[in-house]
C-alpha positions as protocol buffer text, in pm:
chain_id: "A"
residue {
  index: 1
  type: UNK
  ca { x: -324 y: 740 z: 277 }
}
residue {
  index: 2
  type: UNK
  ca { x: -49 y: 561 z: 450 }
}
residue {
  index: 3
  type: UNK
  ca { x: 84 y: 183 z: 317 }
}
residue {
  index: 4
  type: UNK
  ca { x: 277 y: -33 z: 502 }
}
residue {
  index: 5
  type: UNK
  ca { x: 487 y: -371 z: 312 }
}
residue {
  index: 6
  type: UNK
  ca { x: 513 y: -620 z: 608 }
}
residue {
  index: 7
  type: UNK
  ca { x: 702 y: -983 z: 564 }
}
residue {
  index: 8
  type: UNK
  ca { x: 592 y: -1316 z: 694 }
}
residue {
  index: 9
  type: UNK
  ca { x: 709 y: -1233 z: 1008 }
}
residue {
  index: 10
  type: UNK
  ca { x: 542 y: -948 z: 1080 }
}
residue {
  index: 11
  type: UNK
  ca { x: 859 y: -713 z: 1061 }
}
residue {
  index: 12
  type: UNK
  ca { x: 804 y: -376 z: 822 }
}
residue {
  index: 13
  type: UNK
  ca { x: 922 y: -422 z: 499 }
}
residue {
  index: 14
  type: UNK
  ca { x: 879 y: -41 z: 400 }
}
residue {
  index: 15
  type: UNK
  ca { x: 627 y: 263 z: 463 }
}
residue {
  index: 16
  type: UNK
  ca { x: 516 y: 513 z: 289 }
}
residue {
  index: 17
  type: UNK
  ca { x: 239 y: 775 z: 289 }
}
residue {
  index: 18
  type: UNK
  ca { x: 67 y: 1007 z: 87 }
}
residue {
  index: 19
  type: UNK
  ca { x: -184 y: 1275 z: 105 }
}
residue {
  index: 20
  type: UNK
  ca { x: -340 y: 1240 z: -260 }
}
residue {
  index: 21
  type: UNK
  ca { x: -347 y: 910 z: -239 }
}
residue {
  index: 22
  type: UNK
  ca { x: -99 y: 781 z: -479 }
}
residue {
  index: 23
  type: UNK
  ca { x: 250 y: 610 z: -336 }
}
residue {
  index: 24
  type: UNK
  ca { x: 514 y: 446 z: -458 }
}
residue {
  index: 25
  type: UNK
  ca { x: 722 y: 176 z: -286 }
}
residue {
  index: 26
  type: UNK
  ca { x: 1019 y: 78 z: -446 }
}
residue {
  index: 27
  type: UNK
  ca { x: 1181 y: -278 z: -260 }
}
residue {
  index: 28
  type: UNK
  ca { x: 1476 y: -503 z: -398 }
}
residue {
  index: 29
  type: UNK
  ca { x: 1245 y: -797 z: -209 }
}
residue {
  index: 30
  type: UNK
  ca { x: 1391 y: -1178 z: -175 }
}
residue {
  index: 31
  type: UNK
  ca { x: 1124 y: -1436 z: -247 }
}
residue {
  index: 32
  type: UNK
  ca { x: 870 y: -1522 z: 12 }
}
residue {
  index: 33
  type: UNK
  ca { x: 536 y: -1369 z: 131 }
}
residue {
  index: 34
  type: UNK
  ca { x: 476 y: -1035 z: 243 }
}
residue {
  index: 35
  type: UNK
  ca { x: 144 y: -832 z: 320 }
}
residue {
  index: 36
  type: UNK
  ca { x: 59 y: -500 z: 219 }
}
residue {
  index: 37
  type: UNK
  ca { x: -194 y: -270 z: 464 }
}
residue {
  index: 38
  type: UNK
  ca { x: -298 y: 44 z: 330 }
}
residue {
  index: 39
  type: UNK
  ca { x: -492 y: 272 z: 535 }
}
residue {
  index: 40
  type: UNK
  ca { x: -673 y: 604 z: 498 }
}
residue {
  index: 41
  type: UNK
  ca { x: -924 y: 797 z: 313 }
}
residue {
  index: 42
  type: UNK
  ca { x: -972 y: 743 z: -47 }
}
residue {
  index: 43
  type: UNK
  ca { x: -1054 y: 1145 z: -89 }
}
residue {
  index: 44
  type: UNK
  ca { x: -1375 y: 1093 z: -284 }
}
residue {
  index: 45
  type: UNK
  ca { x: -1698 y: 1286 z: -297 }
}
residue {
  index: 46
  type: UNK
  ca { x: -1928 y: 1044 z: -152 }
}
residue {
  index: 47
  type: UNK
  ca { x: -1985 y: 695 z: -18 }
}
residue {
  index: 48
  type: UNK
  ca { x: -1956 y: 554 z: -397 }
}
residue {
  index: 49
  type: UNK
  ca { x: -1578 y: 627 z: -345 }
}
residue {
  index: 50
  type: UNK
  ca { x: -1575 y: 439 z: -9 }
}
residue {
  index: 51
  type: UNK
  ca { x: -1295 y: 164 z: 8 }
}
residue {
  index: 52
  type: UNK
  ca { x: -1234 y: 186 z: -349 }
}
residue {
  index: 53
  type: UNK
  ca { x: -825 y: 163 z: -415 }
}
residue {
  index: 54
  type: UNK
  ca { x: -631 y: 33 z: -711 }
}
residue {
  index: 55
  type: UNK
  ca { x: -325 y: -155 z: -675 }
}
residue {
  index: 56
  type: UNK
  ca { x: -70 y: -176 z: -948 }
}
residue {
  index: 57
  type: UNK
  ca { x: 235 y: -418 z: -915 }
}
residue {
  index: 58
  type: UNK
  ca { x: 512 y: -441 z: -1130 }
}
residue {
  index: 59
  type: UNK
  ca { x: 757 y: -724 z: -1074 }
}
residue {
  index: 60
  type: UNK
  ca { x: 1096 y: -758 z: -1252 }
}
C-alpha cells in the first residue's frame, strides 16, 4: 500500500509505503486542510476484504 498526505494546494505533504499494509506518517503539520490518498491492495483473501482500510489519527 502506498499513502500520500497532500495540502490544500495540492503540494505533497509526505509519502510513505508499505508492503503489509500498515504505515506510519509522522508530520509536525500547521493548521489547515490536507487530503490523504492511499492506494493499493488491502492483502486479503477474498472480495470481503476489498477496499476495507482502517485509519487511525492521533492529534496532539
Amino acid at each position: 500500500m502506498k499513502a500520500k498526505l497532500m495540502d490544500a494546494s495540492g503540494n505533497i505533504v509526505s509519502e510513505a509505503n508499505s508492503v503489509n499494509g500498515d504505515f506510519k506518517i509522522d508530520e509536525r503539520l500547521d493548521a489547515g486542510e490536507y487530503r490523504l490518498i492511499v492506494s493499493g491492495e488491502t492483502g486479503g483473501l477474498g472480495d470481503s476484504d476489498t477496499h476495507r482500510y482502517s485509519l487511525h489519527v492521533d492529534i496532539q
